[in-house]
C-alpha positions in Angstrom: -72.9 30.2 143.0 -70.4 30.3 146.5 -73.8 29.6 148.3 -74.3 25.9 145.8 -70.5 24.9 146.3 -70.8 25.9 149.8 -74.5 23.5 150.3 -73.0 21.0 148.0 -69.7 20.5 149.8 -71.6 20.1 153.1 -73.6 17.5 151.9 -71.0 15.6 150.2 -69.3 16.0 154.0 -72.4 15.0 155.3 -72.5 11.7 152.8 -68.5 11.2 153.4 -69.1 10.7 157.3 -72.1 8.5 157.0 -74.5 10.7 158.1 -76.3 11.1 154.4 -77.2 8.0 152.7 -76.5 7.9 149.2 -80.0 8.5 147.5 -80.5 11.4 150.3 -77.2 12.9 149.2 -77.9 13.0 145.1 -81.5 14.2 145.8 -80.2 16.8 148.1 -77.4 17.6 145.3 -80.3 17.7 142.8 -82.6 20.1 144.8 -79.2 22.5 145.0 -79.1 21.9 141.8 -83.0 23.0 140.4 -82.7 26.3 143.1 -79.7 27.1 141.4 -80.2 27.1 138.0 -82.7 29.5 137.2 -80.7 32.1 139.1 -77.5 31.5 136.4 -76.0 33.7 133.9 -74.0 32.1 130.9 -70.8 32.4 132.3 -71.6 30.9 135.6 -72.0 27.2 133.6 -68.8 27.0 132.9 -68.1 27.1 137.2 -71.3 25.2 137.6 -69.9 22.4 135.8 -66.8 22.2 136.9 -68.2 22.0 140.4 -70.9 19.5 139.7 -67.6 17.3 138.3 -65.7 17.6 141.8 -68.9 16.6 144.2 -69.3 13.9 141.6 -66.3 12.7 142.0 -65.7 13.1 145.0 -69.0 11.2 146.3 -68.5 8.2 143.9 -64.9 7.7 145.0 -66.4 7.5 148.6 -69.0 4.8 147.1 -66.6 3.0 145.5 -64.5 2.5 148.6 -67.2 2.0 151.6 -65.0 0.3 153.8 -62.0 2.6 153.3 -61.6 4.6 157.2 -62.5 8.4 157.5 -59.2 9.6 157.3 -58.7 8.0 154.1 -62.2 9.2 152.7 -61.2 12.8 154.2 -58.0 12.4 152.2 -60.5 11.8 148.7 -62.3 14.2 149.1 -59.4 17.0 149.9 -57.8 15.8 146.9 -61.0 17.1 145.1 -61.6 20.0 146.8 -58.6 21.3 148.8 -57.1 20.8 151.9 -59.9 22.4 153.8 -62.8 19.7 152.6 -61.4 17.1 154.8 -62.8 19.0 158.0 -65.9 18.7 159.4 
């Protein structure tokens, strides 16, 4: 599960500073996704989920606003995920 959030944040990052386009970044997110899921135990959906929520939206707030500078879109994305998400 720390490995998903881990891949999932970096290609959210990767999205955030232009260098993932947006189909490339959900099918990237989905592949994380199908690797994951067999490996999951009952309790673990209940993080999944909750995780799947932040990248979502995290990465639609940085669609939504495509003009916004990096700082700014560093700032969305640490309000998601923390203060350290906004680092490359």
């Amino acid at each position: 599960m720390k490995v998903y959030e881990r891949e999932t944040h970096e290609i959210a990052k990767r999205f955030l500073d232009r260098r993932l386009s947006f189909p490339d970044c959900i099918a990237a997110q989905d592949a994380g996704l199908a690797a994951l899921m067999p490996t999951l135990t009952g309790e673990q959906i209940a993080r999944l989920r909750a995780v799947m929520l932040a990248n979502n939206e995290t990465v639609m707030m940085i669609v939504e606003r495509p003009q916004a500078k990096v700082s700014n879109r560093r700032r969305l994305a640490a309000a998601v995920w923390g203060p350290s998400a906004g680092t490359s």
